[in-house]
N, C-alpha and C positions, 0 to 999 in steps of 0.2 A: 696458319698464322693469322691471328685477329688483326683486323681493321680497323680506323678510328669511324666515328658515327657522327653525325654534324648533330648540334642541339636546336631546340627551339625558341627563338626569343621574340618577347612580343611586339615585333614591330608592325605602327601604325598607331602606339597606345600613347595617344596626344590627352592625357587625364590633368585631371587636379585632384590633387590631395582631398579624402574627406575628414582627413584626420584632424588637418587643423587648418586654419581658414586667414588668409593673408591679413599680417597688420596693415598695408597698406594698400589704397584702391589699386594704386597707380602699379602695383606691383603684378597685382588680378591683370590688372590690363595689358599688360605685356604679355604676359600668360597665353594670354588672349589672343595678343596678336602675334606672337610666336607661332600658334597652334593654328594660324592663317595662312602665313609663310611656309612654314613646312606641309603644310596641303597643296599648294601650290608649286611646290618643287625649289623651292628657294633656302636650300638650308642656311647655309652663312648666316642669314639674314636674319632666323628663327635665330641660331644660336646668338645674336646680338641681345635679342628683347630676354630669351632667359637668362643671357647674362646680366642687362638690367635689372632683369626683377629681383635676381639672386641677390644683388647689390642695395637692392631697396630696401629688401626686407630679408637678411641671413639666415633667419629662423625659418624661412618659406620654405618648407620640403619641395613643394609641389614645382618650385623654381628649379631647385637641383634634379629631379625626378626628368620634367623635361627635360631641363637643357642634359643630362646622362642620354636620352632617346638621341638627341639632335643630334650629339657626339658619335653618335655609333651610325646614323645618314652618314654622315661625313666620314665616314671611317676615320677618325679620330678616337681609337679604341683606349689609348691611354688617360685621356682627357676622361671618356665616359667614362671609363672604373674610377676615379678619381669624384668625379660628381653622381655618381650612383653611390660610393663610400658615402660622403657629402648627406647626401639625402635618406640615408641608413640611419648616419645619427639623429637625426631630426625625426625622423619617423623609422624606430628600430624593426615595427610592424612589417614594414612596406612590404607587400608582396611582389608589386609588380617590380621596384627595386634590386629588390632580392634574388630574381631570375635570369631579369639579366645580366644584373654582376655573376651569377654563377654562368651563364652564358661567355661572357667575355672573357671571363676566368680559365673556362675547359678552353677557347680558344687560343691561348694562352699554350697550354699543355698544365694548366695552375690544379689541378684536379681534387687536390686536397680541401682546397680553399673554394673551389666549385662546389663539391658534396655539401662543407658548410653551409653555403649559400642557400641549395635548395631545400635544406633538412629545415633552416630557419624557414624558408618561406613556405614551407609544407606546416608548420605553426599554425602561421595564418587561414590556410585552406588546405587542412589536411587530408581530401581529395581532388584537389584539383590533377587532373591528369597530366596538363602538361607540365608540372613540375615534375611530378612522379615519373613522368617518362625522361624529362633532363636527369633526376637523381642516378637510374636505372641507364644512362648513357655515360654518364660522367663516371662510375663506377665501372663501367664496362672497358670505356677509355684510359683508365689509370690502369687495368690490370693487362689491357694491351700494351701499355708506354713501359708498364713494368715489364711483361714477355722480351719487348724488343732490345731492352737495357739487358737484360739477360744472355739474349743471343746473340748481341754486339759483343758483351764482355767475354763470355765464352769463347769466340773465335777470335777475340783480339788475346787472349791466354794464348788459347794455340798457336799464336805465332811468334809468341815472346819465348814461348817453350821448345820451338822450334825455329829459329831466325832465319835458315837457310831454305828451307822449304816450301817449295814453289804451290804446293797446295794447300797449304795453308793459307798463306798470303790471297790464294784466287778465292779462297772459302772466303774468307774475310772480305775481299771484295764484292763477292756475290752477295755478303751481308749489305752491307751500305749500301749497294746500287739497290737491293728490297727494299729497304727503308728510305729512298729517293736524296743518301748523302752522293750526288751524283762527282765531287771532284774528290773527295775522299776516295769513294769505288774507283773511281781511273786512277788516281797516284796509287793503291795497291794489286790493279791491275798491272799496272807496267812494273812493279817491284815483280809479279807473279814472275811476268814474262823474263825479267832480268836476271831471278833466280833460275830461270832454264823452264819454266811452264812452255810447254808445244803444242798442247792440243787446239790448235786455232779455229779447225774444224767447228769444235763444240762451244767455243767462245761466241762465235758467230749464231747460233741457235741455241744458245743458252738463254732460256727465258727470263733468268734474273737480268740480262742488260738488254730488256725489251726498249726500256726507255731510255735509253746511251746508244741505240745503234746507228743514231742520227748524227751524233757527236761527233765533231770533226777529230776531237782529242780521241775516242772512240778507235774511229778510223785508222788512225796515224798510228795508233800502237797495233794494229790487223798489220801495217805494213810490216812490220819487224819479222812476221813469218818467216 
């Protein structure tokens, strides 16, 4: 059963644009002092000056580019695909742009729209590695996400083809709890049990509810034995 693979995004990349060079000083200067702030461990405070500067000067990539970094400090991951979009238009090139949208994307589960990402940003440096290795993850993770929809829909047939059957219902369970729908797996657990499943024994050492054996809801359906 494949696994998902976490990607690499560039954080720490406090840059300016060299594509184009701010209309306005004052705009550089926020920039500036943004990329002060977030050294310092102060995001909020970084995300203020990028958003000034974005406002000074709309055409500034370099404003949207950071303030996209600052968004993803903050875990404000909506925001940042939103101003890493932003800063695409402005500078379609952007590399570094372009990774971590396809970063936030695979986070996401967005996969399709991830591979885009990095295939544009392998354009601009068509060896950089760590693109090449997000490409080669994100591809990897779509065809995982594909397997798992596969094997959810499969055992969820099985049980529609058989409504009364108590192992069906536990297969299907055993499905969700792998793939960590942990209240979905207990509500077709207890339908197992209700259909007449007995084996409590092997419930209990069934490695698919490694992580529900803690579950109070867990528990409470062990009682019914």
């Amino acid at each position: 059963m494949r696994k998902f693979i976490g990607l690499i995004t560039l954080h720490g990349l406090l840059v300016s644009s060299t594509l184009v060079s701010a209309a306005s000083e004052e705009a550089a200067e926020r920039i500036a002092a943004g990329k002060k702030l977030l050294e310092q461990g102060r995001v909020e405070a970084a995300i203020g000056e990028f958003q000034k500067a974005s406002t000074i000067d709309p055409k500034y990539g370099a404003a949207q580019l950071n303030l996209g970094h600052a968004y993803e400090r903050a875990n404000r991951n909506d925001e940042a695909i939103d101003a890493y979009r932003k800063s695409i238009e402005l500078e379609p090139r952007n590399f570094y742009a372009r990774n971590n949208l396809g970063v936030l994307y695979s986070n996401k589960g967005m996969y399709d729209q991830a591979i885009v990402e990095f295939q544009d940003a392998l354009k601009s440096d068509p060896r950089n590695a760590m693109a090449l290795k997000n490409l080669e993850i994100a591809k990897k993770n779509k065809a995982a996400m594909q397997e798992r929809e596969t094997i959810i829909a499969r055992a969820e047939k099985e049980v529609e083809a058989k409504p009364n059957d108590p192992t069906s219902a536990y297969q299907l369970a055993r499905v969700y709890a792998t793939y960590g729908k942990k209240e979905t797996a207990l509500e077709w657990l207890g339908k197992a049990i209700e259909k007449g499943y007995k084996d409590f024994a092997y419930v209990k050492t069934d490695p698919a509810f490694t992580n529900l054996r803690e579950e109070r809801d867990f528990q409470l359906l062990l009682l019914r034995e």
